[in-house]
DRENPA-3360 file (N, C-alpha, C; in nm, 2 decimals, always signed):
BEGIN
1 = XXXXXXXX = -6.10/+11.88/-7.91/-6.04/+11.80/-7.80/-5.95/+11.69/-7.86 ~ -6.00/+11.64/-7.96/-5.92/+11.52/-8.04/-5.77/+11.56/-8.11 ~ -5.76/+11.67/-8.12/-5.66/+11.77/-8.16/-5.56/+11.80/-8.04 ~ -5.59/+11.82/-7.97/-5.55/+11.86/-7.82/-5.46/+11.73/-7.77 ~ -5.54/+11.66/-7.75/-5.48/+11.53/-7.75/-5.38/+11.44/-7.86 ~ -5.37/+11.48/-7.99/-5.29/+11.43/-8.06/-5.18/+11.54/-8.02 ~ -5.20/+11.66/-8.03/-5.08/+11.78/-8.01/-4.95/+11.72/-7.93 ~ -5.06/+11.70/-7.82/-4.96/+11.67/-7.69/-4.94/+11.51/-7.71;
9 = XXXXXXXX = -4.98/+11.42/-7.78/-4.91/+11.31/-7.83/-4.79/+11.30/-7.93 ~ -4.82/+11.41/-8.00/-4.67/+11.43/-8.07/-4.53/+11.54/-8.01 ~ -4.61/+11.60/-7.93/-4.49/+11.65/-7.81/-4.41/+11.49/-7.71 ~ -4.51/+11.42/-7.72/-4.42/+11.33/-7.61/-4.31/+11.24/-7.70 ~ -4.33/+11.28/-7.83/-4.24/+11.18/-7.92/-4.17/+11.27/-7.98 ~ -4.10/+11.41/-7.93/-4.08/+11.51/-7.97/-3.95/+11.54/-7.87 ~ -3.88/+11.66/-7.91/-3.75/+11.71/-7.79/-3.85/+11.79/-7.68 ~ -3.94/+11.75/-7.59/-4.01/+11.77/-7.48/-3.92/+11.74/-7.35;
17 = XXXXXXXX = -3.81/+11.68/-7.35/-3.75/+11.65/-7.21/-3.71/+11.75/-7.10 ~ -3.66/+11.84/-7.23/-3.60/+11.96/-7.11/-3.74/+12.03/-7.06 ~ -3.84/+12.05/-7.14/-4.01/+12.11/-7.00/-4.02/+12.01/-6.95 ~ -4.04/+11.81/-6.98/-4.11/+11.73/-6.85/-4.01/+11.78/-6.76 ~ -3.88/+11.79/-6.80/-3.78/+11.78/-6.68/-3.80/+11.89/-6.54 ~ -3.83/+12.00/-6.63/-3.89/+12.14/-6.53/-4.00/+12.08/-6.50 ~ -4.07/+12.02/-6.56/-4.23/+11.95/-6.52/-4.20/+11.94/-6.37 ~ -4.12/+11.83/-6.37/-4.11/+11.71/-6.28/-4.02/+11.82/-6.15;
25 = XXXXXXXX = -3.92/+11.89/-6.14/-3.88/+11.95/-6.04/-3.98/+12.07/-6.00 ~ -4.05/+12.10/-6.09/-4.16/+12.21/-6.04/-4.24/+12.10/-5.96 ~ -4.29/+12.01/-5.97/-4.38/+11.94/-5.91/-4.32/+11.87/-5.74 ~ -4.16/+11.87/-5.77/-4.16/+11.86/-5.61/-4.15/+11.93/-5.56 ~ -4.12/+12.06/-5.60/-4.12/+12.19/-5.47/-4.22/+12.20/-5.44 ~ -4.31/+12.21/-5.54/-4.45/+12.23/-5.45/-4.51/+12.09/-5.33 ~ -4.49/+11.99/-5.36/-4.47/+11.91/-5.26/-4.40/+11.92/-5.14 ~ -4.27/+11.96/-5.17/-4.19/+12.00/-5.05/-4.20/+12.11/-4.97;
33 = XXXXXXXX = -4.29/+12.27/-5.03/-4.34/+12.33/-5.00/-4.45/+12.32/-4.92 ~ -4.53/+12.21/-4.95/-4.62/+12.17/-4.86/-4.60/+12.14/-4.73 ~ -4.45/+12.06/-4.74/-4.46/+12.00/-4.61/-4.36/+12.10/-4.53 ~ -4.30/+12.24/-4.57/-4.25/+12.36/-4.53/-4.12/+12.25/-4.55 ~ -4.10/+12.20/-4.61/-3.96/+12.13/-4.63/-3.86/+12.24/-4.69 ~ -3.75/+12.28/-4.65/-3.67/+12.40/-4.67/-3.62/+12.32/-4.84 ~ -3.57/+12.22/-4.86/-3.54/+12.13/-4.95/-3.57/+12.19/-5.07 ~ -3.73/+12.26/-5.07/-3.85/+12.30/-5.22/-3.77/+12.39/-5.26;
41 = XXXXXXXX = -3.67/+12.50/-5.19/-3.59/+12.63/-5.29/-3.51/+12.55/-5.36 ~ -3.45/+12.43/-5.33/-3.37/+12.39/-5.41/-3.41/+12.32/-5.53 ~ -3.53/+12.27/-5.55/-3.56/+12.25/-5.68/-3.65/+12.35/-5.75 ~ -3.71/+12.42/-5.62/-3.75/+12.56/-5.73/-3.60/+12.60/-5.80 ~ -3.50/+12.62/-5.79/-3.40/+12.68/-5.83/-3.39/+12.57/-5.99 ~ -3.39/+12.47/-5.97/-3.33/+12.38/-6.12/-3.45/+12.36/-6.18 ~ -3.56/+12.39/-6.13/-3.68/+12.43/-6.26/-3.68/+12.59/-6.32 ~ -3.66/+12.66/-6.22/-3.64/+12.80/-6.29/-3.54/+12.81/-6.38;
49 = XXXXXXXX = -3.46/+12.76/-6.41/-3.31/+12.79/-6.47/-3.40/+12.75/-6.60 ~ -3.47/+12.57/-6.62/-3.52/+12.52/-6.74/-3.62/+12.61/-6.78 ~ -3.76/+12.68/-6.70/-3.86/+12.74/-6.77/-3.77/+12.88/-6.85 ~ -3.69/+12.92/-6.74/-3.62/+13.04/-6.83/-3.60/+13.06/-6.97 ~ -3.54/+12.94/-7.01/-3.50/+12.89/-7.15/-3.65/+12.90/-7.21 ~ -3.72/+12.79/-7.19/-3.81/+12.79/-7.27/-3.96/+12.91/-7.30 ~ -3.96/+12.95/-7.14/-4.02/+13.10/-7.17/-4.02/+13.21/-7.28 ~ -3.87/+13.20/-7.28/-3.81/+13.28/-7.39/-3.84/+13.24/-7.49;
57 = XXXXXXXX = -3.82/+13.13/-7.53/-3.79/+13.08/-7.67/-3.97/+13.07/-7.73 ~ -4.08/+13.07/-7.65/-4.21/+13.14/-7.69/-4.27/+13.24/-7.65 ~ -4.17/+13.36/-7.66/-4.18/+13.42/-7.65/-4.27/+13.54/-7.55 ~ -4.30/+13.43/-7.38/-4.37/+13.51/-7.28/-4.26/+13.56/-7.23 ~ -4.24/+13.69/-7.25/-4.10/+13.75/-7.21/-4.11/+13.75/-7.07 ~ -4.25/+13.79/-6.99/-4.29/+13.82/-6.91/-4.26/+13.75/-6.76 ~ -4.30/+13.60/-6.85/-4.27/+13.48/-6.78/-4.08/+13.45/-6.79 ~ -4.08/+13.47/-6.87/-3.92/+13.47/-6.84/-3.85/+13.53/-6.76;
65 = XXXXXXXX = -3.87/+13.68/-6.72/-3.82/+13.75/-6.65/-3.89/+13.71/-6.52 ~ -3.98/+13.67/-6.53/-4.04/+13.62/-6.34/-3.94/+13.49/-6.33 ~ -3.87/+13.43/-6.43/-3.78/+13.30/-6.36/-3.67/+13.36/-6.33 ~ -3.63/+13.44/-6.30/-3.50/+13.54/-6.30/-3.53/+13.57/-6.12 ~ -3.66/+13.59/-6.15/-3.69/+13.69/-6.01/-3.70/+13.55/-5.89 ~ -3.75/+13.43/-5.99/-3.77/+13.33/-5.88/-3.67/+13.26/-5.83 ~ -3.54/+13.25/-5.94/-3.43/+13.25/-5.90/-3.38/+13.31/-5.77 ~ -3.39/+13.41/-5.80/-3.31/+13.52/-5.63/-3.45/+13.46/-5.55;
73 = XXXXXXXX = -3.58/+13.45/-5.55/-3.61/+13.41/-5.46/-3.64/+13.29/-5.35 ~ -3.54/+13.23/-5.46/-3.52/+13.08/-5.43/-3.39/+13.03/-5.28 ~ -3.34/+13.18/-5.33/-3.20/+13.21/-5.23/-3.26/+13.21/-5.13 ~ -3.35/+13.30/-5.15/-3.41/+13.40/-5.02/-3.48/+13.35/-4.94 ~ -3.57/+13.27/-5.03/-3.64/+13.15/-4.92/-3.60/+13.05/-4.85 ~ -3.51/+12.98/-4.91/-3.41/+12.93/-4.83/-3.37/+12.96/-4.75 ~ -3.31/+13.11/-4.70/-3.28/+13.15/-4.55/-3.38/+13.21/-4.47 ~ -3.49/+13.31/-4.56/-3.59/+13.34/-4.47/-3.65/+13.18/-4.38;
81 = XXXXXXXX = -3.66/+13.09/-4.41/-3.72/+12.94/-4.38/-3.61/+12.91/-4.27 ~ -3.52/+12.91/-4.31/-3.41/+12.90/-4.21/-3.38/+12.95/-4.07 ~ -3.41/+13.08/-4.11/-3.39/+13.22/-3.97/-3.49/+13.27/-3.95 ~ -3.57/+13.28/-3.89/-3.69/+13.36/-3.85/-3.63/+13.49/-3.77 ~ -3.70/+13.61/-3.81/-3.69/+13.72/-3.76/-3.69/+13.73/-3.61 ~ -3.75/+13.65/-3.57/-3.73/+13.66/-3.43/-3.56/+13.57/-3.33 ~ -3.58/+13.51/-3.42/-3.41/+13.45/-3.39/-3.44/+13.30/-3.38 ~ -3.56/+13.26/-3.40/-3.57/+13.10/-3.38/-3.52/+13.02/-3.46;
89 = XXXXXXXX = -3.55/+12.88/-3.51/-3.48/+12.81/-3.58/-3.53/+12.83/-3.69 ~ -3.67/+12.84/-3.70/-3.77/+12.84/-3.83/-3.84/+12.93/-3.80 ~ -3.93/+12.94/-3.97/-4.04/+13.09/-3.96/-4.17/+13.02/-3.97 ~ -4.27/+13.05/-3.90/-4.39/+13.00/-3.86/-4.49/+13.05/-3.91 ~ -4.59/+12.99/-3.96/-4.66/+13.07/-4.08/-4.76/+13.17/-4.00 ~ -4.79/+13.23/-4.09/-4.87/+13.38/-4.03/-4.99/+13.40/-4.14 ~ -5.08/+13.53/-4.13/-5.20/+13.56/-4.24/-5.14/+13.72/-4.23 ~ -5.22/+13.73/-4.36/-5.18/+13.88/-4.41/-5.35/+13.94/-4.37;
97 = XXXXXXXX = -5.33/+14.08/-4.30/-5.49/+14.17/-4.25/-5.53/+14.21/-4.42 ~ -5.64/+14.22/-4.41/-5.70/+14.24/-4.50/-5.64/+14.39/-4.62 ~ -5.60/+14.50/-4.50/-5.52/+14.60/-4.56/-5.36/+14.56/-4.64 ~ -5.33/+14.48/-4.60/-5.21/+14.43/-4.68/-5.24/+14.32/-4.81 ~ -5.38/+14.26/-4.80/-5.40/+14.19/-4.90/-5.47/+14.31/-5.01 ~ -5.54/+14.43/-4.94/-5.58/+14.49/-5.06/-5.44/+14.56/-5.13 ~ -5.33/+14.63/-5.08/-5.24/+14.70/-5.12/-5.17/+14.57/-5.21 ~ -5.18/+14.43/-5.20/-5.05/+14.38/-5.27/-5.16/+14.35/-5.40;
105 = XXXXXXXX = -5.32/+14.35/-5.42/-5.41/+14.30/-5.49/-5.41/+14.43/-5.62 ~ -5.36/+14.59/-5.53/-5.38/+14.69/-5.62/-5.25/+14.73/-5.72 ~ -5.15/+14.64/-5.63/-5.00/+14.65/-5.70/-4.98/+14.55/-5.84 ~ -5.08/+14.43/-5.82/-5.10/+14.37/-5.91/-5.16/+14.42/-6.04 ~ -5.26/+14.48/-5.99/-5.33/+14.50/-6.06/-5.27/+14.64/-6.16 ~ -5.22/+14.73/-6.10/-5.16/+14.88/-6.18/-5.04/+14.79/-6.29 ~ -4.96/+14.72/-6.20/-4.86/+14.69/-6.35/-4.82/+14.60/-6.36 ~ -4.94/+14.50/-6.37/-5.00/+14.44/-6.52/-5.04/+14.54/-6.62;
113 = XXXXXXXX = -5.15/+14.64/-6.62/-5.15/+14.73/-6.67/-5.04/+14.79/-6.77 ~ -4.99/+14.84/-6.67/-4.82/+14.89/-6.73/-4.76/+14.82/-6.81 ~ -4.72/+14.70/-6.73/-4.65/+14.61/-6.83/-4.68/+14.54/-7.01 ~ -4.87/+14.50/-6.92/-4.88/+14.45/-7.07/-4.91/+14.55/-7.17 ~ -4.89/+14.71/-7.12/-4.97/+14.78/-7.28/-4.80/+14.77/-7.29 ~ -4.71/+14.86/-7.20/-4.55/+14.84/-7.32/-4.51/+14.73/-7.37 ~ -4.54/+14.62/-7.34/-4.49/+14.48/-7.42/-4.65/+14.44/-7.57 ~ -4.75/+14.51/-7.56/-4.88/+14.49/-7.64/-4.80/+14.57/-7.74;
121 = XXXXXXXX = -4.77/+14.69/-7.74/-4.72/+14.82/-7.81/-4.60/+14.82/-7.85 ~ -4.50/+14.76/-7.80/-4.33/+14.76/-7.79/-4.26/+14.65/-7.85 ~ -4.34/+14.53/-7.81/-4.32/+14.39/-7.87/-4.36/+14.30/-7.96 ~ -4.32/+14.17/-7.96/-4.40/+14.07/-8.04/-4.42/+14.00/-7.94 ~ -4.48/+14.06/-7.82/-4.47/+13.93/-7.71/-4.63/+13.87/-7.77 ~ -4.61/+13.75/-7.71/-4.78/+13.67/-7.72/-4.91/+13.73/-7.58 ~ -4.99/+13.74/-7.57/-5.07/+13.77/-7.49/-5.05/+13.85/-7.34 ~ -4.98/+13.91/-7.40/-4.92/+14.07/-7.28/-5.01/+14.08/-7.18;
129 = XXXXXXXX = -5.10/+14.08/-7.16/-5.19/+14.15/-7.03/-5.18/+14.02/-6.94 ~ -5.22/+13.87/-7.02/-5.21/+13.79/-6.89/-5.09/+13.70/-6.87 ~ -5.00/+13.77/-6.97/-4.86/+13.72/-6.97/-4.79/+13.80/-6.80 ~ -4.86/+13.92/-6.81/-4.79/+14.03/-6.70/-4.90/+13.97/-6.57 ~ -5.04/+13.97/-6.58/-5.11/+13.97/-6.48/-5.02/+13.83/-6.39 ~ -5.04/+13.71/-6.49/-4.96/+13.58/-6.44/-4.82/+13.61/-6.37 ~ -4.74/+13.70/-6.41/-4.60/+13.77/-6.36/-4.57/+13.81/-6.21 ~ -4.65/+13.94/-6.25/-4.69/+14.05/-6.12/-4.77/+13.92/-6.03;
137 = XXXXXXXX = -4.84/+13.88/-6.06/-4.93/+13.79/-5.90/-4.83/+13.70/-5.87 ~ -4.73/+13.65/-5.92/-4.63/+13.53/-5.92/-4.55/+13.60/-5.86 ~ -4.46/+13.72/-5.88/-4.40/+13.80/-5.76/-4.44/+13.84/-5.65 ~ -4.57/+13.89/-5.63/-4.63/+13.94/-5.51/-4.66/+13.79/-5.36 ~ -4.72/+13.70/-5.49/-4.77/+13.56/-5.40/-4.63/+13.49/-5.36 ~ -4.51/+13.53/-5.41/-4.36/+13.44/-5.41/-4.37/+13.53/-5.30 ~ -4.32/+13.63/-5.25/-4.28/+13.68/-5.16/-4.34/+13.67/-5.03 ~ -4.52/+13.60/-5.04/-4.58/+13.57/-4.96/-4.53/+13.42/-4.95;
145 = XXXXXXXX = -4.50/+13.33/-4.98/-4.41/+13.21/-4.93/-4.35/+13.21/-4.91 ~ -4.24/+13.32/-4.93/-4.09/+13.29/-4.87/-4.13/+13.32/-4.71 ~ -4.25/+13.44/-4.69/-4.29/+13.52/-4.55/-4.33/+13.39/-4.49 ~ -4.39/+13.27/-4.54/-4.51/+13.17/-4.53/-4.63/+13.22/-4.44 ~ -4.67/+13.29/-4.58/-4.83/+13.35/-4.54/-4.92/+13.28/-4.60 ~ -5.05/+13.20/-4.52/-5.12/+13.11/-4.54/-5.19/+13.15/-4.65 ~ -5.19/+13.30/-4.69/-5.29/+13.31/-4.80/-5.28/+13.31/-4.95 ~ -5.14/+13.30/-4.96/-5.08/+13.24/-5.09/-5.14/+13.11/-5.19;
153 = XXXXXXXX = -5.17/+13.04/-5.11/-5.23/+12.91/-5.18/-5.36/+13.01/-5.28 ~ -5.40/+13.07/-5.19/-5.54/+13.12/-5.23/-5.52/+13.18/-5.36 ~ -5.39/+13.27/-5.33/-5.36/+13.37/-5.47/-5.32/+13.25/-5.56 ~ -5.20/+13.15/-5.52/-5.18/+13.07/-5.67/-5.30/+13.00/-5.74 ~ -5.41/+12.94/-5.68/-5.54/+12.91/-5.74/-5.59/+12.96/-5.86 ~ -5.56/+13.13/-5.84/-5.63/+13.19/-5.92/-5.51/+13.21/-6.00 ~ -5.41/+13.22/-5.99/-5.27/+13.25/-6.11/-5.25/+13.13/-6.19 ~ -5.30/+13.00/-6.13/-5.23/+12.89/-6.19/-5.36/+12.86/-6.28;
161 = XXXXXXXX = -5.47/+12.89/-6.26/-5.60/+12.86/-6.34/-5.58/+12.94/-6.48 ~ -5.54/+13.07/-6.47/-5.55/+13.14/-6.62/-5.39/+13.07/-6.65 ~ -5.30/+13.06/-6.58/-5.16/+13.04/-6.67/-5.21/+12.89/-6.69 ~ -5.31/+12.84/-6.73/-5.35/+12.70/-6.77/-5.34/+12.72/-6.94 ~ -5.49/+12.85/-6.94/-5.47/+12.87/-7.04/-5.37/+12.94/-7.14 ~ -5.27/+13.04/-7.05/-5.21/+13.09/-7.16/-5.10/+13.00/-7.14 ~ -5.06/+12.85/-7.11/-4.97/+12.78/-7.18/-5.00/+12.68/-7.25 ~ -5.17/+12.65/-7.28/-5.19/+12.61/-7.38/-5.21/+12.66/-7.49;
169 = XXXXXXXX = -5.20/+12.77/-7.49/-5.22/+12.87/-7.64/-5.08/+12.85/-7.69 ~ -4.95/+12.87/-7.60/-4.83/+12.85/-7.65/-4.79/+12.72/-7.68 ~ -4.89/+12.65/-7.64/-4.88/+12.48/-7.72/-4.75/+12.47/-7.60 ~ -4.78/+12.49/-7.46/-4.69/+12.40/-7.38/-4.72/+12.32/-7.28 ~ -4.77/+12.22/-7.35/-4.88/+12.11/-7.32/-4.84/+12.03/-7.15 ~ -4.69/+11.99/-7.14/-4.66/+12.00/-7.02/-4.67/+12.05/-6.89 ~ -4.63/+12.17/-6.93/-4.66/+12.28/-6.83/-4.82/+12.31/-6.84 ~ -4.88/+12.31/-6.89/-5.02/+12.37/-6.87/-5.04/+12.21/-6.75;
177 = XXXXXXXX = -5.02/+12.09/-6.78/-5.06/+12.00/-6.70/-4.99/+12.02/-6.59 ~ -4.88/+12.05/-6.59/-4.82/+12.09/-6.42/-4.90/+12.15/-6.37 ~ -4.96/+12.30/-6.43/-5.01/+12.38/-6.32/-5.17/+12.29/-6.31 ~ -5.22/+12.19/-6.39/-5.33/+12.11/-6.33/-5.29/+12.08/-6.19 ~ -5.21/+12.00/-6.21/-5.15/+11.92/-6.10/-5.15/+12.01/-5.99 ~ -5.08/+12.11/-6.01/-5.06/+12.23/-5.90/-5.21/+12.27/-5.86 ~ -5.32/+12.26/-5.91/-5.42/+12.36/-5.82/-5.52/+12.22/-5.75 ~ -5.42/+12.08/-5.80/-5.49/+11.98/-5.69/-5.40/+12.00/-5.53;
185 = XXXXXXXX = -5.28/+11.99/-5.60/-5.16/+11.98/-5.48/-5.21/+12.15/-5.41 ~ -5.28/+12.24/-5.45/-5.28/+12.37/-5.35/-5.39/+12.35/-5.27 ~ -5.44/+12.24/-5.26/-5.58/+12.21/-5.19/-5.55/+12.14/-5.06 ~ -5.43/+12.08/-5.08/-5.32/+11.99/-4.98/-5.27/+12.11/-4.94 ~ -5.18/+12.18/-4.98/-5.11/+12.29/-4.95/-5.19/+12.40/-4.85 ~ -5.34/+12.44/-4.88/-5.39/+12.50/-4.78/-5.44/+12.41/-4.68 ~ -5.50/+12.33/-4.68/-5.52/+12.27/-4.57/-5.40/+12.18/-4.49 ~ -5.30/+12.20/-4.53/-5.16/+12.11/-4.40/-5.11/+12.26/-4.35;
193 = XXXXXXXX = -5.11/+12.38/-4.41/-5.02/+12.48/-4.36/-5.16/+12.55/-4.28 ~ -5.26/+12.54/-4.28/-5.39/+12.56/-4.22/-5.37/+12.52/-4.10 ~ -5.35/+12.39/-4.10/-5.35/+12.28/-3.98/-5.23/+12.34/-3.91 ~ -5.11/+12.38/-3.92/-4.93/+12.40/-3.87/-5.03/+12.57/-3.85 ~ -5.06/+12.64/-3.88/-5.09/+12.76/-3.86/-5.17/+12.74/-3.69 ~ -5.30/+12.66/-3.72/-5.34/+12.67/-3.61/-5.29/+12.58/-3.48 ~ -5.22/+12.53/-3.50/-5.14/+12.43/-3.41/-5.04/+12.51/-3.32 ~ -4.98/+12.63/-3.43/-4.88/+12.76/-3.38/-4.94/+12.84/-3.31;
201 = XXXXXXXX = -5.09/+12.86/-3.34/-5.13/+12.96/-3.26/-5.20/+12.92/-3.10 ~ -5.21/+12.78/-3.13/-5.27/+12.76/-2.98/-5.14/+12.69/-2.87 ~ -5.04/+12.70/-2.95/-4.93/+12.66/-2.91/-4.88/+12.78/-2.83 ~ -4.91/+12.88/-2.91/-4.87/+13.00/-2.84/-4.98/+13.10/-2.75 ~ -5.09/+13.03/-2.75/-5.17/+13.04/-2.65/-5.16/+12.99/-2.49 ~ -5.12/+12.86/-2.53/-5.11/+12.81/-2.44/-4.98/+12.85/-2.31 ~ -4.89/+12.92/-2.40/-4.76/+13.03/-2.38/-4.77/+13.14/-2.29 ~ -4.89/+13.14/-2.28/-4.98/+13.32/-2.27/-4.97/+13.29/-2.06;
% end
């Protein structure tokens, strides 16, 4: 532990600015995400550009190519948030049936598989399986916030808990404390879009 803590004391007197800097714009989208503030793609967007860089450069290829994907989905949420399918001003959050949670749970699960044996076998990547599991669930659960499906929080809990550890194995002492920070802030996050979920629904009861 005493190690742990010197590590990350000599990272803060170290060229660490460009990760606090992603630190710190990752930490408001998810704030701003909280409050469905359309605002959060736009600093998801200027943290993805920074983890990109540094992903790479230790080598979680895995995680690098998910800042690529969260890029485009940074677009995307931005107008999905914007336009709702039905033509309203905004998109109102919803839950996924259990059959849609088991098909996106089995998609995760096949390739990770896939992924991490070709990058275990093909590469020098560092820790392939939960390099890819962390990946694949970060695509699946992204695509459930851009939809704003209440059950996302649930999935990032469990993605941000292991990507704790594999960014401290990569000695990326910042980011492993962001996603601390992140599974306090997802506790806020399900309970305010909990609260706006059922607010919509008796709103739309009362419609009936």
């Amino acid at each position: 532990m005493i190690d742990f803590f010197a590590t990350v004391g000599e990272q803060l007197l170290q060229n660490s600015m460009l990760e606090l800097t992603a630190v710190v714009f990752a930490i408001i989208y998810l704030i701003l995400a909280v409050r469905e503030n359309i605002l959060c793609w736009f600093a998801a967007g200027i943290s993805t550009l920074i983890f990109l860089a540094i992903f790479w450069d230790v080598k979680l290829y895995m995680e690098s190519g998910l800042q690529v994907y969260y890029l485009a989905m940074a677009f995307i949420g931005w107008y999905q948030w914007r336009h709702a399918n039905d033509g309203s001003t905004s998109l109102q959050i919803s839950m996924w049936s259990m059959r849609q949670h088991l098909i996106a749970l089995t998609l995760i699960a096949v390739l990770t598989f896939i992924s991490g044996y070709l990058l275990n076998s093909g590469t020098d990547a560092q820790l392939p399986y939960l390099d890819s599991l962390t990946t694949w669930g970060s695509v699946i659960t992204t695509v459930m916030v851009v939809r704003k499906v209440l059950e996302n929080w649930i999935y990032w809990l469990v993605i941000d808990a292991i990507s704790i550890y594999l960014y401290i194995d990569r000695e990326l002492y910042f980011t492993s404390l962001l996603f601390a920070v992140y599974i306090v802030i997802i506790f806020f996050g399900w309970f305010s879009w909990s609260k706006s979920y059922k607010q919509n629904m008796n709103a739309a009861q009362r419609r009936l």
